[in-house]
N, C-alpha and C positions, 0 to 999 in steps of 0.2 A: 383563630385561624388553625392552631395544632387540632383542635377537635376535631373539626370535620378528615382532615389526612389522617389522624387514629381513628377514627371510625370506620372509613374507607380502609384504611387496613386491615380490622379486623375481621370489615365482611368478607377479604380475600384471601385471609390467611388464618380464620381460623372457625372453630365447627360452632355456629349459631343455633343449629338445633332448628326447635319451632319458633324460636325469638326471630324478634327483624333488629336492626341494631337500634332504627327509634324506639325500641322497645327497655332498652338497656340506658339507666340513668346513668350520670356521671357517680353517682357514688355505689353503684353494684361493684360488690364483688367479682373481678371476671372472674378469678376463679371458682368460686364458689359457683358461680352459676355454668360451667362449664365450659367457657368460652378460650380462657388462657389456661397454659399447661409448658411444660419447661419449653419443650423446641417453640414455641408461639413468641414467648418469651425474649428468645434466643433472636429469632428473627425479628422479632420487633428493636430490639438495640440495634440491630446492625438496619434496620430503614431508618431507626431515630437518627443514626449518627450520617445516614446519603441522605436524608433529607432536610436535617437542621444543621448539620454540619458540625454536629456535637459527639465528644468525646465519651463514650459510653464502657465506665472500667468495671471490674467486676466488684469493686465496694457500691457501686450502686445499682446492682442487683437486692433491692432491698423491697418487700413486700411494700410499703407506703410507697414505691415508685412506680410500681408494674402494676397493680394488682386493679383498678380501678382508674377510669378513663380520667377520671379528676386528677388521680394521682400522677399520670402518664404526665398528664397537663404541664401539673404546677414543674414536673422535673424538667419538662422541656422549658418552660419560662424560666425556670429559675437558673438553669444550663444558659440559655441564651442572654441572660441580664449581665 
């Protein structure tokens, strides 16, 4: 369910390039692929936290959380368990 709302987020909030986002596995790099970047980031905790309802502190600003749409994933599951 978190997938498809971070996916949908990132086609609105951040620069896709020539990609589409079915293009972009769950285990790219966003950043490496150019897609997240700090303000991306930034705005992405504060939709994680209006739309899951979860507390997002800056200890977990941690590259295994943000970095990869997997990663985004397991943090919001594992926040919401």
């Amino acid at each position: 369910m978190s997938d498809n709302k971070v996916r949908e987020f990132l086609v609105m909030n951040s620069n896709l390039g020539r990609k589409t986002i079915d293009e972009v596995k769950d285990s790219d790099s966003l950043s490496d692929i150019g897609i997240m970047d700090s303000l991306v980031t930034i705005k992405l905790a504060l939709f994680i936290e209006e739309t899951f309802g979860i507390s997002v502190t800056p200890a977990d600003f941690l590259q295994q959380n943000f970095d990869t749409i997997a990663g985004i994933n397991d943090f919001i599951s594992n926040r919401k368990s």
